[in-house]
VOFIKOL-652841 format. One line per field, with one value per atom (N, C-alpha, C): residue in three letters; x, y, z. Coordinates in nm, 4 decimals. Atoms other than C-alpha are relative to their C-alpha. Example, Ala and Ser with C-alpha at 12.3 -4.5 7.8 and 13.67 -1.06 7.14 Angstrom:
2
residu = (ala,ala,ala,ser,ser,ser)
east = (0.0890,1.2300,0.0900,-0.0820,1.3670,-0.0770)
north = (-0.1190,-0.4500,0.1200,-0.1190,-0.1060,0.1090)
up = (0.0000,0.7800,0.0000,-0.0060,0.7140,0.0730)
***
This chain:
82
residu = (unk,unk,unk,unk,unk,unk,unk,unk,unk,unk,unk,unk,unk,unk,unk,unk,unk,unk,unk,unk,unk,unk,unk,unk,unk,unk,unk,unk,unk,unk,unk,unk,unk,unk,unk,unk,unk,unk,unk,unk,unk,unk,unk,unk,unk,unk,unk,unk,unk,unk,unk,unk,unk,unk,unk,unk,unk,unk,unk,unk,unk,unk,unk,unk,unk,unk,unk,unk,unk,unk,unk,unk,unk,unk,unk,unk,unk,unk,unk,unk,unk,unk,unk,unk,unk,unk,unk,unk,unk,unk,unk,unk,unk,unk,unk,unk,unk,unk,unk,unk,unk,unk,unk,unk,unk,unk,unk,unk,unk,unk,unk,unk,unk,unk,unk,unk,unk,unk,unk,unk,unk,unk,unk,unk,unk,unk,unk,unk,unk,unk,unk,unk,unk,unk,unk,unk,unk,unk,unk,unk,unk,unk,unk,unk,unk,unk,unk,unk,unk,unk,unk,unk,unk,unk,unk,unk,unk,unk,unk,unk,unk,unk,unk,unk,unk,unk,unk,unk,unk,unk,unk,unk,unk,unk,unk,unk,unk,unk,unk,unk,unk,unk,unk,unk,unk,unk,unk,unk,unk,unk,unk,unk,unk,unk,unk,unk,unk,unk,unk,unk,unk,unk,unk,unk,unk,unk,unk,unk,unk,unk,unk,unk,unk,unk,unk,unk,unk,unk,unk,unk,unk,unk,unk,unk,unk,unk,unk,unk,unk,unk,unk,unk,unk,unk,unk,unk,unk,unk,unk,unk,unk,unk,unk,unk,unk,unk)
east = (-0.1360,0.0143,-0.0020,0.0094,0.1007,0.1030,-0.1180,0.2731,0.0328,-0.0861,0.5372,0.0145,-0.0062,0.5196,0.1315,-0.1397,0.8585,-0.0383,-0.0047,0.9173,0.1170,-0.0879,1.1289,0.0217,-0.0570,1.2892,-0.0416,-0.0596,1.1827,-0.0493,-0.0312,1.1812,-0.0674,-0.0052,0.9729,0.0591,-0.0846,1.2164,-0.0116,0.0315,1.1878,0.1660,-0.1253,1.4893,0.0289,-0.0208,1.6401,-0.0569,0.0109,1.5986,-0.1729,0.1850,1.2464,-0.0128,0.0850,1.0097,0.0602,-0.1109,1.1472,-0.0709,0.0720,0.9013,0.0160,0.0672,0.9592,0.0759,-0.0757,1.0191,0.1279,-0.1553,1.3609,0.0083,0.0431,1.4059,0.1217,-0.1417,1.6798,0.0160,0.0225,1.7599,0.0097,0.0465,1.7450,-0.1094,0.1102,1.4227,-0.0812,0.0879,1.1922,-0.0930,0.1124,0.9546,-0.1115,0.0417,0.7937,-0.0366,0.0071,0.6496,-0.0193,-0.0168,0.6362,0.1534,-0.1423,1.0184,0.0301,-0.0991,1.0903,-0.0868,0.0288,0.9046,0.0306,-0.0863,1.0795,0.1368,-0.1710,1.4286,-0.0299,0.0060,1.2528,0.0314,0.0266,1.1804,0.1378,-0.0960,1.4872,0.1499,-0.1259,1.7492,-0.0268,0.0258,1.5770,0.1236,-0.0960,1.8677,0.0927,-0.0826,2.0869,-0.0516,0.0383,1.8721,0.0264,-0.0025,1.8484,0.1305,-0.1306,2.2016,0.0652,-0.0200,2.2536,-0.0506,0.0985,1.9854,0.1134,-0.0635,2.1414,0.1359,-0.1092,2.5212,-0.0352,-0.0153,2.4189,-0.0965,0.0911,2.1781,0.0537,-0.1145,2.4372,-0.0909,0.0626,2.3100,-0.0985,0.1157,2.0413,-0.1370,0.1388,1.8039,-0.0043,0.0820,1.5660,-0.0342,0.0879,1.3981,-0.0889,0.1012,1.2605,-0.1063,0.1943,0.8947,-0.0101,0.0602,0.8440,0.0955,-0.0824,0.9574,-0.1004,0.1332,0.7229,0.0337,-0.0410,0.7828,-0.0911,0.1217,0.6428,0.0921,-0.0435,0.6872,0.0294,-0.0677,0.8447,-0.1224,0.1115,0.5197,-0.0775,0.0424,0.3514,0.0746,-0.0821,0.6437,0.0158,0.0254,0.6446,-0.1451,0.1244,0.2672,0.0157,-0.0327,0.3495,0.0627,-0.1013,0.6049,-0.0475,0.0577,0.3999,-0.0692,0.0447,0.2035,0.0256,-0.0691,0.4411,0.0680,-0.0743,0.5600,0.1191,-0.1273,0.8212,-0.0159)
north = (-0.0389,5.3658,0.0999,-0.0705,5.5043,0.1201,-0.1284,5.8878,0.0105,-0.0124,5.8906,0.1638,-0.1109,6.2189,0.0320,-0.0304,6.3635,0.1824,-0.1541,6.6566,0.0466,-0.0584,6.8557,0.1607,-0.1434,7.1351,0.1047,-0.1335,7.4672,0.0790,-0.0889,7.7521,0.1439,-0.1960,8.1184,0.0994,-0.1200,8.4042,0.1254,-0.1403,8.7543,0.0468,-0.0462,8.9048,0.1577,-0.1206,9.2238,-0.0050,0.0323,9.0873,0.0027,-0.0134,9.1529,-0.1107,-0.0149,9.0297,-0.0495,0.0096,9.0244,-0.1762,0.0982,8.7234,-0.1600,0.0945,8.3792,-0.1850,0.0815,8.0135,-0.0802,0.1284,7.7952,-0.1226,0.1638,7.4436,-0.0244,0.0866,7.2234,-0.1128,0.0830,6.9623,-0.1258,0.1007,6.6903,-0.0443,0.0388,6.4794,-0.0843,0.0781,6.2997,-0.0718,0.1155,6.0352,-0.0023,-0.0055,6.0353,0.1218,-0.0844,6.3415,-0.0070,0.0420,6.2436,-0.0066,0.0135,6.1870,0.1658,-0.1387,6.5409,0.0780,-0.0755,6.6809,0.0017,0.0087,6.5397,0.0186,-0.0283,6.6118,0.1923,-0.1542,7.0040,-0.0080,-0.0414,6.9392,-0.0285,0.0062,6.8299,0.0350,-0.0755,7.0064,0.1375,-0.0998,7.3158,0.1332,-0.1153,7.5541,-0.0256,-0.0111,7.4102,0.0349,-0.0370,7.4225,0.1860,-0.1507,7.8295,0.0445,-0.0869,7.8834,-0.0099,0.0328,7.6961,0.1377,-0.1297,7.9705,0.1349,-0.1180,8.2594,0.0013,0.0023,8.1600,-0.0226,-0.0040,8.0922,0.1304,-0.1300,8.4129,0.1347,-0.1058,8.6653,0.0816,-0.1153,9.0001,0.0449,-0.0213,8.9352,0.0037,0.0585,8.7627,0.0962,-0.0866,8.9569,-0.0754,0.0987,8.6859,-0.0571,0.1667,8.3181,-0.0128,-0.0532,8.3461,-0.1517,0.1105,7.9536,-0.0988,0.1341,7.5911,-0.0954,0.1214,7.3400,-0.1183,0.1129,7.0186,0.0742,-0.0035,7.1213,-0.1054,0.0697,6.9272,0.1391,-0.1140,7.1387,0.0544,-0.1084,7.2175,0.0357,-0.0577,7.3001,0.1764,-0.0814,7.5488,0.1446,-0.0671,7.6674,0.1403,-0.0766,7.7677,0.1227,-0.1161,7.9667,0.1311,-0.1285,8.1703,0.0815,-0.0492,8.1924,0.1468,-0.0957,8.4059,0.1004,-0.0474,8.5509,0.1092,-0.0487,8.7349,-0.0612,0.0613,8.5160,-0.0664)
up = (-0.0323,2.0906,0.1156,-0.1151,2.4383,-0.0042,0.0305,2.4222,0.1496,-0.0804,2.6554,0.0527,-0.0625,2.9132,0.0463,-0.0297,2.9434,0.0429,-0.1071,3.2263,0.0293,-0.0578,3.3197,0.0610,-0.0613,3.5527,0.0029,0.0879,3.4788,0.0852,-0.0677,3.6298,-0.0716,0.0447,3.5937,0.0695,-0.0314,3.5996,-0.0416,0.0827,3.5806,-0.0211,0.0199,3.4256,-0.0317,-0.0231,3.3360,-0.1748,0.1861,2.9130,0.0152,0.1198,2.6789,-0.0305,-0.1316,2.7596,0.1365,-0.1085,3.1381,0.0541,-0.0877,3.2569,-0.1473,0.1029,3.1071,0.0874,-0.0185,3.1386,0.0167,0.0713,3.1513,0.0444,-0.0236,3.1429,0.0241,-0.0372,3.2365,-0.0993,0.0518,3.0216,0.0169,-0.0476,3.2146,0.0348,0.0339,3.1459,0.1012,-0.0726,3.3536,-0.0511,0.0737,3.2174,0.1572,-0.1009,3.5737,0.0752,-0.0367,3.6889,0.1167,-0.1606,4.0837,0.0502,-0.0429,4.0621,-0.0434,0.0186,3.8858,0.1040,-0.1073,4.1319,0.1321,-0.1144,4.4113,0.0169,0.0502,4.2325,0.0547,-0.0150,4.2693,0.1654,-0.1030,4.6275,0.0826,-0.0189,4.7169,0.0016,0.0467,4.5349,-0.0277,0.0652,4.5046,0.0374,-0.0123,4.6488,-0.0610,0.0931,4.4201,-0.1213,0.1324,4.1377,-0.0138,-0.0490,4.2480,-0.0184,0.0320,4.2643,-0.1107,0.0987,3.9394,-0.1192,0.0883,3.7767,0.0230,-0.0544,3.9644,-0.0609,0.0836,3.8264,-0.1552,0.1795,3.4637,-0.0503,0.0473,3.4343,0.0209,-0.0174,3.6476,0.0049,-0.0243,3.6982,-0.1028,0.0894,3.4341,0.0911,-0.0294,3.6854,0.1271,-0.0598,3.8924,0.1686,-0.1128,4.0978,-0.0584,0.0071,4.0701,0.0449,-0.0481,4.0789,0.0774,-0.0218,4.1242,-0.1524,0.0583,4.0119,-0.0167,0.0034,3.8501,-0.0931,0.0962,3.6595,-0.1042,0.1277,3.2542,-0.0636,0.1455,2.9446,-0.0641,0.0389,2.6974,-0.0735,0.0987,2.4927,0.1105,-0.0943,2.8047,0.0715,-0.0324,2.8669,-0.1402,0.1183,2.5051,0.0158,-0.0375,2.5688,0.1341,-0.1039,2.8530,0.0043,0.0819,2.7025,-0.1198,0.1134,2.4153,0.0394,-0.0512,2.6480,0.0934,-0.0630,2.7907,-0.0880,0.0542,2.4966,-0.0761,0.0414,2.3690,-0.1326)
***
């Protein structure tokens, strides 16, 4: 049985909230990680202003943008404090 790789969006942000450093995802999915990565490269100043209006004078500054899966993202945060 073949496990299906689902990606998406996400974004490390430092914020003003404990712990300040952590992942967020988008929830729009990608089965193709070559396409969500060209959805980053392409839309990335919207994705940015999208972050920036739903976070408001929480967010600090957008370290970086990488296609994860969500347990890949989980793990990250894990070590991130979260």
């Amino acid at each position: 049985m073949n496990t299906v790789m689902v990606y998406f969006v996400s974004a490390l942000v430092i914020t003003t909230s404990t712990p300040p450093m952590g992942w967020m995802q988008y929830q729009q999915s990608y089965s193709d990680l070559k396409i969500c990565q060209q959805h980053i490269k392409s839309d990335e100043e919207n994705i940015k202003k999208s972050l920036r209006s739903y976070l408001g004078n929480r967010l600090v500054v957008i370290q970086e943008m990488q296609c994860l899966t969500f347990d890949e993202a989980e793990k990250r945060n894990t070590k991130l404090g979260h």
